[in-house]
matplotlib code that plots the C-alpha trace (Angstrom):
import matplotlib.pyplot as plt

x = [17.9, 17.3, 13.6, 14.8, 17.0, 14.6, 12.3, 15.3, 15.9, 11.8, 11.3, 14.7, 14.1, 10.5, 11.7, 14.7, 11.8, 10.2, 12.7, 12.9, 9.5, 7.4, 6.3, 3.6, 0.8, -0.2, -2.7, -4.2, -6.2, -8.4, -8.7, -11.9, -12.2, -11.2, -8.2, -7.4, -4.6, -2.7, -2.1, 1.3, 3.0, 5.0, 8.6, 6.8, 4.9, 1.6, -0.9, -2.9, -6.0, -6.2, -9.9, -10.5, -11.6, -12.0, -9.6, -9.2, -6.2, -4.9, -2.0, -0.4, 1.5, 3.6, 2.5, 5.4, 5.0, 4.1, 4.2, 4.0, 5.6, 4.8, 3.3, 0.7, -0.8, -3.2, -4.7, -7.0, -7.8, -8.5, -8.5, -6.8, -10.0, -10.3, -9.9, -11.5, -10.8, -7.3, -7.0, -4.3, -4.2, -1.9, -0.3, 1.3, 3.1, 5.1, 6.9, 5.3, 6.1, 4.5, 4.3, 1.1, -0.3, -3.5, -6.1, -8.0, -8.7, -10.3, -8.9, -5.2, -3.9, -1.3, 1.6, 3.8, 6.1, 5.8, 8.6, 8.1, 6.8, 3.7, 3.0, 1.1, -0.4, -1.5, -4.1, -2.5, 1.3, 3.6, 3.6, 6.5, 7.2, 8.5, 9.8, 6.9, 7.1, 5.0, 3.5, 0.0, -2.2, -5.3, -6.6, -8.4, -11.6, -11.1, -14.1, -13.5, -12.8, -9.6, -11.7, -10.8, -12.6, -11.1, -10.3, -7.0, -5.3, -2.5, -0.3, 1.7, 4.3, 5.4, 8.8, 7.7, 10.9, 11.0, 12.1, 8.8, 8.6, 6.7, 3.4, 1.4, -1.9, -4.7, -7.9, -9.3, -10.1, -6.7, -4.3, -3.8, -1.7, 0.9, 3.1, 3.7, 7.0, 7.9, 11.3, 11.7, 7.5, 6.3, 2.7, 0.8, -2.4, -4.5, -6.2, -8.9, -9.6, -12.5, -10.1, -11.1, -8.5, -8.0, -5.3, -4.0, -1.2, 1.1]
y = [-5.0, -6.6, -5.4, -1.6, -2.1, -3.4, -0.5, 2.0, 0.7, 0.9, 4.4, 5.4, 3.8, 4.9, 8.5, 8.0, 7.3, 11.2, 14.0, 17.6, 19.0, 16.3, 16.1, 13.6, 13.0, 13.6, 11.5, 11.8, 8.5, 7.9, 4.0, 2.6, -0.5, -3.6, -4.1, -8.0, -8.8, -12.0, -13.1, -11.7, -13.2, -11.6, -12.6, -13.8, -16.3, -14.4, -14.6, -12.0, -12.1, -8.8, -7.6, -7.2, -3.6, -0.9, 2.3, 4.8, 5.8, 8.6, 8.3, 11.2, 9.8, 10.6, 8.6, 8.0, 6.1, 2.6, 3.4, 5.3, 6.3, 8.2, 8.1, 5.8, 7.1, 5.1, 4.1, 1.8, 1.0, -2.2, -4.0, -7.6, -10.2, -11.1, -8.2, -5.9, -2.7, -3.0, -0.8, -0.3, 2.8, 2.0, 4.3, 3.6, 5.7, 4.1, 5.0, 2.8, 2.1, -0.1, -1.0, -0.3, -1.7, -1.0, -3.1, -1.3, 2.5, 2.6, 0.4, 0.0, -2.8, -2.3, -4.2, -2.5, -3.0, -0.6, 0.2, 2.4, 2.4, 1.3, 3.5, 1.7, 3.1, 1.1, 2.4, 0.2, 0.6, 3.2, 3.6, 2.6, 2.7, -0.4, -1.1, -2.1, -3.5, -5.4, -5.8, -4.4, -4.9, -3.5, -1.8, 1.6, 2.3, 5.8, 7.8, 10.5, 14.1, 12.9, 10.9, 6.9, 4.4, 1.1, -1.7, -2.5, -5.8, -4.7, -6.6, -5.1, -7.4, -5.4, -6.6, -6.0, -5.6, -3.9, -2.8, -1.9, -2.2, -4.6, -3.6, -4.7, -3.5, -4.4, -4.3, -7.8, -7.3, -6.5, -8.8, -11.3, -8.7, -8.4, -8.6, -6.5, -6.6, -8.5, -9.9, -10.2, -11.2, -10.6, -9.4, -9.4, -7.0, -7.6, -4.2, -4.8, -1.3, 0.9, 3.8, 7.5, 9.0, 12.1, 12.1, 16.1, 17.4, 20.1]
z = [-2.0, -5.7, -5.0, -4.6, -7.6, -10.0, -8.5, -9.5, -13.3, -14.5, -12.9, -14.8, -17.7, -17.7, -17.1, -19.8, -22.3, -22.0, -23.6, -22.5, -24.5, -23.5, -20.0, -20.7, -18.5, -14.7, -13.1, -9.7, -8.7, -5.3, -4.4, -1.9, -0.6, 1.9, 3.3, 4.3, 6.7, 7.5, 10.6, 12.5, 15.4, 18.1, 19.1, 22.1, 19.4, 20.6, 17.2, 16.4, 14.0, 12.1, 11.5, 7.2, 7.4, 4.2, 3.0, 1.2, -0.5, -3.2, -5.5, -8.0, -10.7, -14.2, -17.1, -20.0, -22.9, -22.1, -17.7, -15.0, -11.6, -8.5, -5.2, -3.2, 0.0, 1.8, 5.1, 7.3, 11.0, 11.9, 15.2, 16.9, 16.4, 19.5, 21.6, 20.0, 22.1, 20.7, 17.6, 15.0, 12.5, 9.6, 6.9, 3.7, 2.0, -1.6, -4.3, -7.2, -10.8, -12.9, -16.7, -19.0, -21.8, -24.2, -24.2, -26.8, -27.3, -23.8, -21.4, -19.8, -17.6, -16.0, -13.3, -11.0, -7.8, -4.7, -2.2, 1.1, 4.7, 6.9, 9.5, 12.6, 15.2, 17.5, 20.5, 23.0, 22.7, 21.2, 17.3, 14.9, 11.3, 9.3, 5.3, 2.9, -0.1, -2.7, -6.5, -7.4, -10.6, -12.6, -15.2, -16.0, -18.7, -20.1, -19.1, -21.2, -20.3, -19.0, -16.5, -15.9, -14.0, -12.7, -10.5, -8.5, -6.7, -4.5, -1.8, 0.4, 2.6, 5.6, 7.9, 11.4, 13.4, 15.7, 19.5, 21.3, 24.8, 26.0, 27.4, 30.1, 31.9, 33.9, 31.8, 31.9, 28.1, 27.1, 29.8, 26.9, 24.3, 26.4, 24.2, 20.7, 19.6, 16.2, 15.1, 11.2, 11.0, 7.7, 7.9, 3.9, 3.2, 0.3, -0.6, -3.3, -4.4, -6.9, -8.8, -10.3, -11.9, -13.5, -15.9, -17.3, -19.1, -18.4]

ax = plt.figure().add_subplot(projection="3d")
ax.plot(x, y, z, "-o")
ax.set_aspect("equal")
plt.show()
């Protein structure tokens, strides 16, 4: 909860900064790169090995004087190491806010927290949708032409509670994950990310 209020005060605060006749700027940014998982265990203290695997991801954001806030979209599929016939699609989708500064004329870092939902899919038993949360940090070299090229650290900590069903089959390569329910596990991604971004004003 102190997580989601923080979250609340910066985007007010950042919005409380922009009056009436300025809108500011828009930005829409597309993210590449790897995705790396921790390992999660089930209630039934099964460990599973996540696969490091790439993404994509796009946010659209409002830039005010000194920050920004919007929305991050993103997703990868990556699979249990050791069986690897089981399969997991995950979606994120976060609000995010974060604080900029100038490092010069051309380049911005910036620091933000993230608050949301990962949306899993697994190939193997029936999806669900948990709370997401986490920090994220970069920085952005203005291109030009409204054009900004950078590079982006973000973690995502996702509680994995959950009431699957526990699932059972007879494929000799997947009799082991039995089980995939979680109780209160916290699973952590590392996404490591290129940026474009297009920044315009209204």
């Amino acid at each position: 909860m102190k997580l989601v209020t923080v979250t609340t005060i910066l985007a007010l605060a950042a919005s409380c900064n922009v009056s009436a006749t300025d809108l500011g700027d828009f930005g829409i940014s597309i993210y590449g790169g790897k995705t790396y998982s921790s390992d999660i265990e089930t209630s039934r203290h099964q460990t599973y090995e996540l696969e490091d695997d790439s993404h994509f991801g796009v946010s659209v954001d409002k830039y005010v004087p000194e920050g920004r806030y919007g929305f991050y979209y993103s997703k990868t599929e990556t699979q249990l190491t050791a069986y690897p016939l089981n399969k997991v699609e995950m979606e994120y989708l976060l609000f995010q806010t974060a604080v900029l500064r100038p490092i010069n004329d051309d380049l911005d870092v910036y620091l933000g927290l993230q608050i949301g939902a990962t949306f899993m899919d697994p190939n193997f038993i029936d999806s669900d949708t948990f709370f997401a949360s986490g920090l994220y940090t970069g920085f952005e070299y203005n291109l030009g032409a409204g054009f900004h090229l950078g590079a982006e650290a973000r973690w995502i900590a996702t509680i994995l509670n959950n009431n699957s069903k526990v699932s059972c089959d007879v494929d000799p390569d997947t009799k082991n994950t039995c089980s995939w329910h979680f109780d209160s596990e916290v699973m952590s991604q590392y996404q490591a990310s290129a940026t474009l971004s297009y920044r315009f004003s209204l």
